[in-house]
C-alpha positions in Angstrom: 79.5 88.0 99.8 82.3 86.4 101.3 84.0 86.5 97.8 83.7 89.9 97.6 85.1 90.7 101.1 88.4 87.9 100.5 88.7 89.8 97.0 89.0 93.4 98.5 91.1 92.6 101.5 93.4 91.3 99.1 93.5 94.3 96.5 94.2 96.7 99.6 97.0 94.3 100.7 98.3 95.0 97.5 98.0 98.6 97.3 99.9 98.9 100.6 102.7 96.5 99.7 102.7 98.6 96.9 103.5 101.5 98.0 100.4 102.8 96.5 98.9 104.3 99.7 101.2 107.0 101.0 100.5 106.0 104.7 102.4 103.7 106.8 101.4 99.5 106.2 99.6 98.1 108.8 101.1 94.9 107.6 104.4 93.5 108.4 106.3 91.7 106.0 108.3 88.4 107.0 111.6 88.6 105.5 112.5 85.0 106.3 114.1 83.8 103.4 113.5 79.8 104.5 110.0 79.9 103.8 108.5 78.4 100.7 105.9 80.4 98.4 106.2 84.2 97.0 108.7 86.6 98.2 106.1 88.7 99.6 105.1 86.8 102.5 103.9 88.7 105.5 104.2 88.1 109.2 101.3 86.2 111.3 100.8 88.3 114.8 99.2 86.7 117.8 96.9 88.0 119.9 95.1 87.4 123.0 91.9 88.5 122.4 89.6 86.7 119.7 87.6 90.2 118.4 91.5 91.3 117.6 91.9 88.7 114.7 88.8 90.3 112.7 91.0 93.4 112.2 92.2 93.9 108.8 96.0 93.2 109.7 95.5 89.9 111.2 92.8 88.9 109.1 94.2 89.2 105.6 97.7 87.4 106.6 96.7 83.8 105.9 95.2 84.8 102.8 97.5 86.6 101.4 100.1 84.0 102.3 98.4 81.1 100.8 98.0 83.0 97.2 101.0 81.5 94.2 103.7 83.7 93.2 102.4 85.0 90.2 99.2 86.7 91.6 100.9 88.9 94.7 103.7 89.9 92.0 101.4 90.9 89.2 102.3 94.5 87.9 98.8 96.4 88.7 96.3 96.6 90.4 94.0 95.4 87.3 96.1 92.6 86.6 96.1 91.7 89.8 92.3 91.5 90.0 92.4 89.7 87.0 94.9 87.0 88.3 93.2 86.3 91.2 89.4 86.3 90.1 91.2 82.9 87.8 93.0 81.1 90.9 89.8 81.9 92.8 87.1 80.7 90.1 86.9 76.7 91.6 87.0 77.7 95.2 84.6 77.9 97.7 84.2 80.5 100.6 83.1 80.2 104.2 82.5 83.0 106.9 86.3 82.6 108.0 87.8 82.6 104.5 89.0 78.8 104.7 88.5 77.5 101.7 86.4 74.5 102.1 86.0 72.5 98.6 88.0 73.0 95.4 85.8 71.9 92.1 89.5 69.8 91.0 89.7 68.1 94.1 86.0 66.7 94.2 
């Protein structure tokens, strides 16, 4: 279940850095060119209040973030899905989306 929400959140992400949405991103990108990873990195926001960070715009960044280069640039939307369902296959889901065990690592 927690697959399936991870996998969602991060097919919308892609539709609205996409441009495939025609209304305004919830999301803002970081355009810090220091940091390492894909060139679509977006930017964490803080908040003060705990219930804030189980909106979709804070919840998705660290996700989204943490994905290689060649999944957030994939061409479309299927390929996309396709892309990720493959980095995804070894890893395991909790309730907060950290990924606790990878089937390499054990």
């Amino acid at each position: 279940m927690y697959y399936r929400r991870a996998r969602g959140d991060m097919i919308e992400v892609f539709k609205y850095l996409h441009n495939i949405y025609k209304t305004s991103c919830p999301l803002q990108r970081d355009y810090n060119t220091r940091t390492r990873g894909h060139c679509l990195k977006l930017k964490k926001q803080y908040s003060r209040l705990a219930i804030r960070y189980n909106f979709f715009s804070l919840r998705v960044v660290d996700l989204w973030n943490d994905l290689p280069e060649s999944v957030v640039t994939s061409k479309t939307v299927n390929c996309l899905k396709s892309r990720l369902n493959h980095y995804w296959s070894n890893i395991t889901f909790t309730l907060d989306y950290v990924t606790v065990a990878s089937i390499h690592s054990i």
